[in-house]
C-alpha positions as a Markdown table, in Angstrom:
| # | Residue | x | y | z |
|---|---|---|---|---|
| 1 | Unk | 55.8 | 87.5 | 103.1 |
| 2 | Unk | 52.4 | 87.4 | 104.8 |
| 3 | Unk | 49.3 | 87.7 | 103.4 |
| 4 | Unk | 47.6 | 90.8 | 104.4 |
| 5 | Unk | 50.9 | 92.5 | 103.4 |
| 6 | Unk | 50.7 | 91.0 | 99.7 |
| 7 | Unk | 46.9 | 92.0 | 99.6 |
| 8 | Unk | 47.6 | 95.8 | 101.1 |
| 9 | Unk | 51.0 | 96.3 | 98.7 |
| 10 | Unk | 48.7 | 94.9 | 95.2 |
| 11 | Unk | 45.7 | 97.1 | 96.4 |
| 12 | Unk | 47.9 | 100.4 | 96.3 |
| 13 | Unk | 49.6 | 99.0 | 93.3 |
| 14 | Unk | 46.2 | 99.1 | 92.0 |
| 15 | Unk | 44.8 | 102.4 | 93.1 |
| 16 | Unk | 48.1 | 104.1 | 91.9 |
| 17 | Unk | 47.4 | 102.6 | 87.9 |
| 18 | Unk | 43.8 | 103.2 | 88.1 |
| 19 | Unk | 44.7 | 106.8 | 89.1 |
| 20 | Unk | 47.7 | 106.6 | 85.8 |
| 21 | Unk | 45.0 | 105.7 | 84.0 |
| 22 | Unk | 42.5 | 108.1 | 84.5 |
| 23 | Unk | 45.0 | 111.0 | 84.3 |
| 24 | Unk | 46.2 | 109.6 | 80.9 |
| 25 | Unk | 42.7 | 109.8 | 80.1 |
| 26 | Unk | 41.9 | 112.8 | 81.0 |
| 27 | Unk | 44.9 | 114.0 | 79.4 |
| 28 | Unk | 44.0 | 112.4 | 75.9 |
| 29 | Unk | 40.3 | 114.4 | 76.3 |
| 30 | Unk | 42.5 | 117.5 | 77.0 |
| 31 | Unk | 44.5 | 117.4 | 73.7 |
| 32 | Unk | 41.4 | 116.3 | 71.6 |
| 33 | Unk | 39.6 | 119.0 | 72.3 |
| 34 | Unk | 42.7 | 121.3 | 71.7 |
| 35 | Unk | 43.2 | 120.2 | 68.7 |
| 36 | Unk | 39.9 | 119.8 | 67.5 |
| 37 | Unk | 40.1 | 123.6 | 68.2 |
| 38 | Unk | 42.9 | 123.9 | 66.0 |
| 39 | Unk | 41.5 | 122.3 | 63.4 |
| 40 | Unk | 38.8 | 124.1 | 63.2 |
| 41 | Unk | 40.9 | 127.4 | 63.0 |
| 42 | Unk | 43.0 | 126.2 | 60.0 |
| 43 | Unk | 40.0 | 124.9 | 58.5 |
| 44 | Unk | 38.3 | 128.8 | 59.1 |
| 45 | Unk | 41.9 | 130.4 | 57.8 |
| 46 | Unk | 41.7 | 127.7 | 54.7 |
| 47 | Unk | 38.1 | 128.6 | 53.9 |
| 48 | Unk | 39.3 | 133.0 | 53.9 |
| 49 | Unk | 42.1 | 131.9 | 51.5 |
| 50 | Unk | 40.1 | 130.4 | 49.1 |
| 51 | Unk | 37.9 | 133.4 | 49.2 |
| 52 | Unk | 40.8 | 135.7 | 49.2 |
| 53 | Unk | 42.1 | 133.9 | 46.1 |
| 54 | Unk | 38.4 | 133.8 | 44.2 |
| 55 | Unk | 37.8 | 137.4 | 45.1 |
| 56 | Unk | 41.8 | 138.4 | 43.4 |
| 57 | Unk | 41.3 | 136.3 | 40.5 |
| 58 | Unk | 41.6 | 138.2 | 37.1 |
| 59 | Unk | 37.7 | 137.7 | 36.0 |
| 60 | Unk | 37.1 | 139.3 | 39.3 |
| 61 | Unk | 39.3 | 142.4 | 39.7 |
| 62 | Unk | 38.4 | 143.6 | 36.3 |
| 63 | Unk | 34.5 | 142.7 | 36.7 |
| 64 | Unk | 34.6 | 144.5 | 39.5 |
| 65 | Unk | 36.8 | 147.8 | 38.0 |
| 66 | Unk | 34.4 | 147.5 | 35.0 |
| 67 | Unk | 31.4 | 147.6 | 37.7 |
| 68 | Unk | 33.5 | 150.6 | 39.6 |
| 69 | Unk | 33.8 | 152.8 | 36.0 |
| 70 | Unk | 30.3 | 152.0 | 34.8 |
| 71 | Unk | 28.4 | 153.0 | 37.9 |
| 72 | Unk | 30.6 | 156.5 | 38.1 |
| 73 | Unk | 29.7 | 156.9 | 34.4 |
| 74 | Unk | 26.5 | 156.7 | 35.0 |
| 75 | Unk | 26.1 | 158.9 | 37.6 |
């Protein structure tokens, strides 16, 4: 093979992986962000459970009845 041909065929082998590589890249940064959105939904949906599930605790609902009567009574 001649030289020049070696040199042109390894310098498109080379631009084609660099240009793999950056599209991996860019793909990775892609799905980080995505799921770095994700996780902060099921970290907002986690945090309304566990205030759902304070506010139906037992103590809670009858405070809050108890609250309900008292304030009508003392109207």
């Amino acid at each position: 093979m001649d030289t020049s041909t070696v040199i042109t065929l390894l310098t498109v082998n080379l631009i084609v992986l660099s240009l793999v590589i950056v599209a991996l890249i860019t793909l990775i940064i892609i799905l980080l962000v995505k799921l770095n959105k994700v996780a902060n939904n099921i970290q907002q949906t986690t945090s309304n459970v566990a205030n759902i599930t304070e506010w139906f605790s037992p103590v809670k609902v009858f405070g809050e009845i108890a609250k309900a009567i008292t304030s009508i009574r003392k109207k």
